[in-house]
N, C-alpha and C positions, 0 to 999 in steps of 0.2 A: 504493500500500500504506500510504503513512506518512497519509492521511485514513484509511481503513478503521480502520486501530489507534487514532486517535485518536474514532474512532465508537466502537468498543468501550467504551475509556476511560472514555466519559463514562456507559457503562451498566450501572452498579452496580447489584446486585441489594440488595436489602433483608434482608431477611432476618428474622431473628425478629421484626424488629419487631412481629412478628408476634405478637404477642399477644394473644391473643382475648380474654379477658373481661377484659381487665386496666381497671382502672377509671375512678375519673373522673379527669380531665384534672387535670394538677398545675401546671399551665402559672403563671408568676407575671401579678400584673397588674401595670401600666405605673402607673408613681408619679412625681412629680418627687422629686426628694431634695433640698429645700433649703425654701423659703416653698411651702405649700399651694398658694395661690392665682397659682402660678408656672405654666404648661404646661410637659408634661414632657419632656425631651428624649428623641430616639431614642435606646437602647441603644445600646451598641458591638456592629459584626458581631462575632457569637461568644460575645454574654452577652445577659444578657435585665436587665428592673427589676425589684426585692422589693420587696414591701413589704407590712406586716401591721398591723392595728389593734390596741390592745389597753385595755381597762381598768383603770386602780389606780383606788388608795383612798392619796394622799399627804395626810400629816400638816404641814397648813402653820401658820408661828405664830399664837401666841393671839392676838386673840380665834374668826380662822377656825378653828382645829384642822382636824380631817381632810375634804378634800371628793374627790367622783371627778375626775377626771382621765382624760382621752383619749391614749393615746401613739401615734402612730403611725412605725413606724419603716420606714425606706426607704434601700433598695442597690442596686448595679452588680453581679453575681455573673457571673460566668465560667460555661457552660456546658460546657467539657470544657477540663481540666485533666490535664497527663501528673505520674504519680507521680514525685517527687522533684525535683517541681517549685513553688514556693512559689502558692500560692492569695490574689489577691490580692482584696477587697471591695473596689470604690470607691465616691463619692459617698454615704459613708453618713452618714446623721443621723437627729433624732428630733426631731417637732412635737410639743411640750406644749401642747395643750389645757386649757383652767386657765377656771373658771364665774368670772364676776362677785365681789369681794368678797375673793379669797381675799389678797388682798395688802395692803388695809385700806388706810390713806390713801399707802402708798408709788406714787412717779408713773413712776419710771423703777427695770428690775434691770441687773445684767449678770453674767455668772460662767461658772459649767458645768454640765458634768454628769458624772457614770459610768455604765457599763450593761456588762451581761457578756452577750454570747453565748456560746452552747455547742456546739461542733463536736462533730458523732459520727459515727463510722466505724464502722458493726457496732455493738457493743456497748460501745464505749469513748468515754467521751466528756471531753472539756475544754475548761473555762471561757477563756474571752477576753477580759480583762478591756480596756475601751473608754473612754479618756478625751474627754470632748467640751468646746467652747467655747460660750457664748453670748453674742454679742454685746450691748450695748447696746439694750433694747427699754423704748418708753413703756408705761405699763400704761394701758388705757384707762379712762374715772372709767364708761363702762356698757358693759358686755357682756360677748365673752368674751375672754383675753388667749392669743396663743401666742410661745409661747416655741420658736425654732428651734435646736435644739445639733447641729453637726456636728465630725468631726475623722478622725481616721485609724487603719483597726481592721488591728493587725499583721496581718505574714503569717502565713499557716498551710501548713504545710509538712507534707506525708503522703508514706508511701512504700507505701502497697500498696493497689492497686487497687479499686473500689468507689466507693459513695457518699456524699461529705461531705453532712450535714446541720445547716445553721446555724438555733439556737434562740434566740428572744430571752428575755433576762431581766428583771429589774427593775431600773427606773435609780432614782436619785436627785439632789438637786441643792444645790448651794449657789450663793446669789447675793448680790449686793452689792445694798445701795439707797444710795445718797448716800453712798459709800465706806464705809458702815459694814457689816461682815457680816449677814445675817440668820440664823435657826436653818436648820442643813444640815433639809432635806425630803428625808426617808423615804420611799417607797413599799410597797405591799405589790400582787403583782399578782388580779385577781379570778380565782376556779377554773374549771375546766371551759371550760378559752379552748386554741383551735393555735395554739402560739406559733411553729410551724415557719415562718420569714422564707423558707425557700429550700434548692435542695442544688447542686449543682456533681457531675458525673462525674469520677473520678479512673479514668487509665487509663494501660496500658503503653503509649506507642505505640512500638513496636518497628520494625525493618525487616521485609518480605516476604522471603520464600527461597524461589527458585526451585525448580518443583517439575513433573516429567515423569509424563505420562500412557501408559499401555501404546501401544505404539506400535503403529500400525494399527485402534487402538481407537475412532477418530472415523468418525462419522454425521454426514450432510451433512444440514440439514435437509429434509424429505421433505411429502409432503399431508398425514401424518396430525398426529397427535397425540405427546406422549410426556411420560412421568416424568420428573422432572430426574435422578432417579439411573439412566434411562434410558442418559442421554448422557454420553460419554468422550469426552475428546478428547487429543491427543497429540502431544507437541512443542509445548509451551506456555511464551510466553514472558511473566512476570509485569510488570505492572504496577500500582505502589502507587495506593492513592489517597485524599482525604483521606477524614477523619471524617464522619459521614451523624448528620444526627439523625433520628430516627424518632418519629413521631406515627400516630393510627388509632382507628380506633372497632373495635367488634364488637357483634354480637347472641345472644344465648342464646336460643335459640326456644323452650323450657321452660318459662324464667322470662317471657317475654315485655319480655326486658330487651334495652334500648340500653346500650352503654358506649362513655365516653372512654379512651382511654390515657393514660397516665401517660407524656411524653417518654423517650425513651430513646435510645443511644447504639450506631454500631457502628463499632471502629475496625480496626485491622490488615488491612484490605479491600484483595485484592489481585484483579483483572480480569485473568484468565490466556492469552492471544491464540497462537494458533497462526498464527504466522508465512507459511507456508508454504499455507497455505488459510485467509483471514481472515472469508471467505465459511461456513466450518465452525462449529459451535459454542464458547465459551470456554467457564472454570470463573471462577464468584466463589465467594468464598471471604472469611470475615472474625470479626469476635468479637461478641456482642452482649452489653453488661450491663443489664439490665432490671430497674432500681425497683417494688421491691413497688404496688402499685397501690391505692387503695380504693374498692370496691362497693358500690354503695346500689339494691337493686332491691326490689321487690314480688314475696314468695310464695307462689304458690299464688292469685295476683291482687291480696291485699288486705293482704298481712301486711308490715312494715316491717323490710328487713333489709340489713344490713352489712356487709363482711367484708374482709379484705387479702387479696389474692391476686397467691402470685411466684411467677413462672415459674424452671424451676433445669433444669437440664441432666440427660441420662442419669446422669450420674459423680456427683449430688449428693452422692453420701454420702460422696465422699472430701473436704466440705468445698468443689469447685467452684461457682462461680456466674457462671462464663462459657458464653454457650450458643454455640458455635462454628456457622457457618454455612458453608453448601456447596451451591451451587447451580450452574444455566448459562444461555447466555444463547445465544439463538437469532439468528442474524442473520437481516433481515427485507430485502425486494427497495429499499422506501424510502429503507433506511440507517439507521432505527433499529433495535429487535430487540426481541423478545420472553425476557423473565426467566422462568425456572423456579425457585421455592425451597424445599424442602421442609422444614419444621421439625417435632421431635419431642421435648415437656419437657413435666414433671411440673407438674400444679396442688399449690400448696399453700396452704390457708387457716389462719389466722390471726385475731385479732380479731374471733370471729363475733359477732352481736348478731340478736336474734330480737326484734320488739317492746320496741327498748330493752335487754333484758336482755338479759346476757352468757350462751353458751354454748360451755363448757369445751370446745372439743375437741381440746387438746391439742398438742404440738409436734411430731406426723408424721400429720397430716391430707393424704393427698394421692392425686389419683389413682391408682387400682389398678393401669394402663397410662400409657406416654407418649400426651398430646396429638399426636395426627400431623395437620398442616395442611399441605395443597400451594395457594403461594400460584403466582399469574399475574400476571405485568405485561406490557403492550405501548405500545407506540411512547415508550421511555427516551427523555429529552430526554443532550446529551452534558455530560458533570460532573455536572450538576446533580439529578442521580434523577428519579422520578417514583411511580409509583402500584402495587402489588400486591397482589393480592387473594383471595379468593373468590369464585366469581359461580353462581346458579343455572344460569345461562343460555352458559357454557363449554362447548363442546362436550366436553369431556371429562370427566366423573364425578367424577374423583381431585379435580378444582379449584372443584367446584360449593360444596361445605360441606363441614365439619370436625364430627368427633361428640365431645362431652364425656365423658369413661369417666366409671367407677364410681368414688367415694370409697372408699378403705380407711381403716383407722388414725384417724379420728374422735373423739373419743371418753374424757375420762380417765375420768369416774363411769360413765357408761354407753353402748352402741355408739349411736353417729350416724350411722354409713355406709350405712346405707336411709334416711333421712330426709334428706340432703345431695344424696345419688345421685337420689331422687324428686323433689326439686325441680329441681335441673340437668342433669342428665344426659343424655344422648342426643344425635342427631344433628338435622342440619339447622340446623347455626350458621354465621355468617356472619364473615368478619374481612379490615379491609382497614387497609392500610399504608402511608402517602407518609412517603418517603424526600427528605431534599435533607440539601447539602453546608451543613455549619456554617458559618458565615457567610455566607451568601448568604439575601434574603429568602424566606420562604412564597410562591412563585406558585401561582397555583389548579392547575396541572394536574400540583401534585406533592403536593397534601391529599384527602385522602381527603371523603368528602358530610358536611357535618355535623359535620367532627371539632372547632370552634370552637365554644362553649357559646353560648348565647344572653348577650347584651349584658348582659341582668340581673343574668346568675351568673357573670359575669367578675371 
């Protein structure tokens, strides 16, 4: 019995991950944080690398005055993080990029820097402000010089759940040549740049509570087929389990659109085992918080268009944006089992753009109906997740495709919701989800086909 339950265990269902159209991949790319021309080390299990480029315009002493300047900055950020617990950056620094000239006959600097990040939570956001050092560097008499400042960005401490998002801002510097000060360099950063370095999940992770199903209520799995909210089961005994991060693509068969998902998170996941027949189905069960996402597809074939789309729960309107999950898992003759998930939440867009131009529609754009997707997975690997999906080719209907409803609420100058609804709408979408335990690497047989961008766009 004690292997059976421990087969269970390891077969987390997914769950919202589920996120069909949610956009392109937000994943960070891999940086060194220290000298460019360093290789970059592996992340910590459990965090990932930031890192963003960015261009100013710094005001260096006369005779150069102001030249561009490249900054690129690079961190250690934590992937999930429990509230009221301090958030910590590490390895963070900034390569100053600096042209030929701008330092006039000085050979050697040394000094600092400042730089402010900006933490935001929802709609509240604050400054961080970041002391940096820079060591001792030659300036070379041709080409280009960089300048490395690293140091130690406080902690950041949140108590309610949701998404930290760290912004970078504009540094400045002051340096020494030959013990003498030079004039403090100003920057100003150039417009229309994402200065978004990264975000970190903040979440409750709370304990499981044990929780009894109608007793008599369980179904032994059979030949057919079934709903997950088919199956009950009863006399269940809970078992916690960690954090899952979630990654996935989807297709809108409308638009003729591919999409990445946006990483996402699901914790309080609890694998509920009937003791007594382990051979019978369980309940998972868990929380998901899902990152607005952004979309860039082609409408109507040729037209170039945008948009943020978050997924939000039945209860949205009391202010929720946790999407609670509730699924079961089938035991399979092999030993691993087949997940049933069904998930049901509202699309809402946001930031739409139409050929470049912005189109107003408003702060309650959202589907007319909940999204209802019935995901499938088979042969869970144990701990470690695996794969859930839709497939044409499921014997079963309910798990083939997912239909897009109607947009309501579009709309502030004038109604959008036949124009939104005729471009996405409808059935026949596709949406697949690999599930694994935070910290533990990506293996292929817990990623969805495709859900890694091509090498160019990483």
């Amino acid at each position: 019995m004690g292997q059976r339950i421990h087969r269970a265990f390891g077969r987390v269902p997914v769950l919202a991950g589920v996120i069909l159209l949610a956009g392109v991949n937000g994943a960070l790319s891999s940086s060194a944080a220290t000298d460019p021309a360093t290789p970059p080390a592996p992340p910590l299990q459990g965090s990932t690398s930031a890192h963003r480029s960015l261009v100013n315009t710094c005001a260096f002493p006369d005779p150069a005055g102001e030249r561009p300047v490249t900054v690129d900055v690079r961190a250690t950020l934590p992937k999930v993080v429990q509230t009221g617990k301090p958030v910590q950056v590490k390895d963070f620094a900034l390569t100053f990029t600096i042209g030929e000239g701008a330092f006039g006959t000085v050979t050697e600097v040394v000094g600092g820097a400042t730089f402010e990040l900006t933490a935001a939570n929802g709609d509240k956001k604050t400054p961080i402000p970041v002391s940096l050092t820079i060591p001792a560097t030659k300036v070379p008499t041709t080409g280009e010089l960089k300048l490395v400042a690293s140091g130690k960005v406080p902690d950041i401490l949140l108590n309610v759940p949701g998404e930290l998002r760290l912004s970078t801002g504009v540094p400045s510097l002051a340096l020494t040549a030959a013990e003498t000060p030079l004039k403090p360099i100003t920057c100003t950063q150039a417009p229309d740049q994402d200065t978004l370095l990264g975000s970190v999940a903040l979440l409750s992770l709370g304990k499981p509570k044990p929780q009894t199903g109608e007793p008599g209520a369980q179904k032994k799995p059979g030949a057919g087929t079934r709903a997950a909210d088919d199956v009950q089961a009863g006399g269940l005994f809970p078992i916690a389990l960690q954090p899952f991060e979630l990654q996935g693509t989807s297709t809108v068969t409308k638009l003729g659109a591919f999409a990445r998902l946006k990483p996402a998170f699901m914790v309080n996941a609890v694998w509920e085992v009937d003791l007594e027949n382990t051979e019978g189905p369980g309940k998972i069960t868990g929380s998901v918080i899902m990152p607005p996402s952004q979309l860039a597809f082609l409408g109507f074939g040729f037209v170039p268009i945008s948009a943020t789309m978050e997924l939000l729960p039945l209860d949205h309107a009391t202010g929720n944006r946790i999407i609670d999950v509730d699924g079961v898992s089938i035991p399979e003759p092999e030993g691993s089992s087949t997940v049933l998930t069904p998930l049901k939440v509202y699309g809402k867009l946001t930031g739409v753009t139409i050929n470049g131009v912005r189109l107003d529609v408003g702060d309650h754009c959202l589907t007319a109906e909940p999204i209802a997707i019935n995901l499938r997975g088979e042969k869970y690997g144990m701990f470690t997740g695996g794969v859930v999906r839709t497939d044409p080719n499921w014997t079963d209907p309910a798990y083939r495709d997912f239909t897009l409803p109607a947009f309501s609420g579009c709309g502030v100058k004038e109604d959008l919701d036949s124009l939104l609804t005729g471009m996405a709408s409808g059935p026949g979408n596709q949406a697949c989800v690999g599930i694994n335990q935070v910290g533990l690497p990506w293996d292929p047989e817990r990623k969805c086909p495709n859900v890694d961008p091509p090498v160019a766009r990483r």
